[in-house]
C-alpha positions in Angstrom: 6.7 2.1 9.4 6.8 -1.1 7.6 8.2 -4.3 9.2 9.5 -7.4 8.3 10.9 -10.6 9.6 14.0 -12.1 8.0 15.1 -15.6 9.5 18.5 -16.1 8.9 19.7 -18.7 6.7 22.8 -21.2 7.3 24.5 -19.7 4.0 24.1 -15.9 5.5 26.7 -17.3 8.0 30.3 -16.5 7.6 33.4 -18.2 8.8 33.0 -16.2 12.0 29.9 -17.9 12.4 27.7 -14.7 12.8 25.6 -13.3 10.2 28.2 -12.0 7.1 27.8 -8.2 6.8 27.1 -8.2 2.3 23.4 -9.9 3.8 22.1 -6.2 5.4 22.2 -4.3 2.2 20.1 -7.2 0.5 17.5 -7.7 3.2 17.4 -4.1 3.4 16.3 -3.6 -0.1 14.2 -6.7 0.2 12.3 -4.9 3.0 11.7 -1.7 1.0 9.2 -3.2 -1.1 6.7 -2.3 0.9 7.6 1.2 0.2 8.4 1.2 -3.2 4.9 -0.5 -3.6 4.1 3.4 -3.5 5.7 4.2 -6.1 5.1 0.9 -8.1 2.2 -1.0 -6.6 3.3 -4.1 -8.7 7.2 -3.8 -9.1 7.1 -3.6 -12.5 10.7 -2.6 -13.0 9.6 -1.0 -16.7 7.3 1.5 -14.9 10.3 2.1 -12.0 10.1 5.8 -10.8 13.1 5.8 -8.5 17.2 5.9 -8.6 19.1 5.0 -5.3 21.9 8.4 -4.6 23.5 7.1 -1.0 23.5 4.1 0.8 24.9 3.6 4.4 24.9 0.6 6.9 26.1 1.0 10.4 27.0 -2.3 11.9 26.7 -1.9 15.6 26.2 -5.9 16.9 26.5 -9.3 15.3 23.6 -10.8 13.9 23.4 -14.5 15.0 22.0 -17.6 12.8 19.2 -19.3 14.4 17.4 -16.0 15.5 14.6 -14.1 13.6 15.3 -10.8 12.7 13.6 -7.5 12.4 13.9 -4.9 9.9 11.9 -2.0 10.3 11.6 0.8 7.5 10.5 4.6 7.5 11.3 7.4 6.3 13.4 9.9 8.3 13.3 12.6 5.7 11.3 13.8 2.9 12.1 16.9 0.6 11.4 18.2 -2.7 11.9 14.8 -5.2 14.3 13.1 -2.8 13.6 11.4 0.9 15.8 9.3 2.8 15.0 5.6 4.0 16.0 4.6 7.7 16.1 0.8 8.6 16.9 -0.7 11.0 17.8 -4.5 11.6 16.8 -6.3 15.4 17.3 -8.7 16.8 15.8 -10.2 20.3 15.0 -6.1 20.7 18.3 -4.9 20.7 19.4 -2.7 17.4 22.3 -4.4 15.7 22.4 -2.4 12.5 21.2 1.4 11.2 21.1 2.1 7.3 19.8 5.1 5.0 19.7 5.1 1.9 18.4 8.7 -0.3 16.0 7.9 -2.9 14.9 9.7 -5.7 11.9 10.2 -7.6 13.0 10.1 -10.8 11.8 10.0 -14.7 13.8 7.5 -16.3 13.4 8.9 -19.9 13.4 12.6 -19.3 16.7 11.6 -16.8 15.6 14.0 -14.6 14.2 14.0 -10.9 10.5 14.6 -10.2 9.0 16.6 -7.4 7.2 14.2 -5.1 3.5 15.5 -5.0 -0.3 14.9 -4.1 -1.5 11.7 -3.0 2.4 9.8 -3.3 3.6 12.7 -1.2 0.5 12.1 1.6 1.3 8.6 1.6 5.0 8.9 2.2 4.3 11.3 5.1 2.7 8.5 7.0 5.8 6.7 7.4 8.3 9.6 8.5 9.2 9.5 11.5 12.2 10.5 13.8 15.6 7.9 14.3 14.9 5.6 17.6 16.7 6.9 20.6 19.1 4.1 21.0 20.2 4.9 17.3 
């Protein structure tokens, strides 16, 4: 599982005064770097070997402004040239949000997906792990 800590800022806020909901999908994708470091070890968008197919978010509990906030990411799937990202966004230990998203390994100039082998495949297995219980 990778983890990072996003501290809200004053412009995430809406006029409700909680975090606005368009911020999840961005942090979300700001905290899969760490995975698709795997993939791409230095993000070079010209050597990208992945396509986004789903994305979900699951808003549970307002985030608040003021208050760090987790995101934890895994995988909670992993198949042939596809797997599917989990995250999850805390905040003071309780789960306020759930999202997926299905990845694919893909080859940009054959358009076509790639089966997910050898050492990538090993490395990706060592962040899959099953949903929390209070998911």
């Amino acid at each position: 599982m990778f983890t990072r800590t996003i501290e809200p800022a004053f412009y995430d806020t809406d006029a409700l005064g909680h975090v606005n909901n368009t911020r999840l999908p961005a942090w979300f994708e700001l905290a899969r770097n760490d995975l698709f470091r795997l993939f791409t070890p230095d993000l070079d968008p010209r050597k990208w070997r992945l396509i986004m197919a789903r994305m979900e978010v699951d808003y549970r509990a307002e985030l608040q402004y003021g208050r760090d906030i987790e995101i934890r990411t895994y995988l909670s799937r992993l198949g042939n040239s596809s797997f599917t990202v989990s995250q999850e966004a805390r905040q003071d230990g309780q789960l306020t949000n759930l999202g997926h998203v299905v990845m694919v390994h893909f080859d940009h100039q054959a358009k076509k997906a790639v089966p997910i082998e050898g050492e990538l495949r090993e490395a990706l297995k060592a962040h899959l792990q099953a949903e929390p219980a209070d998911a």
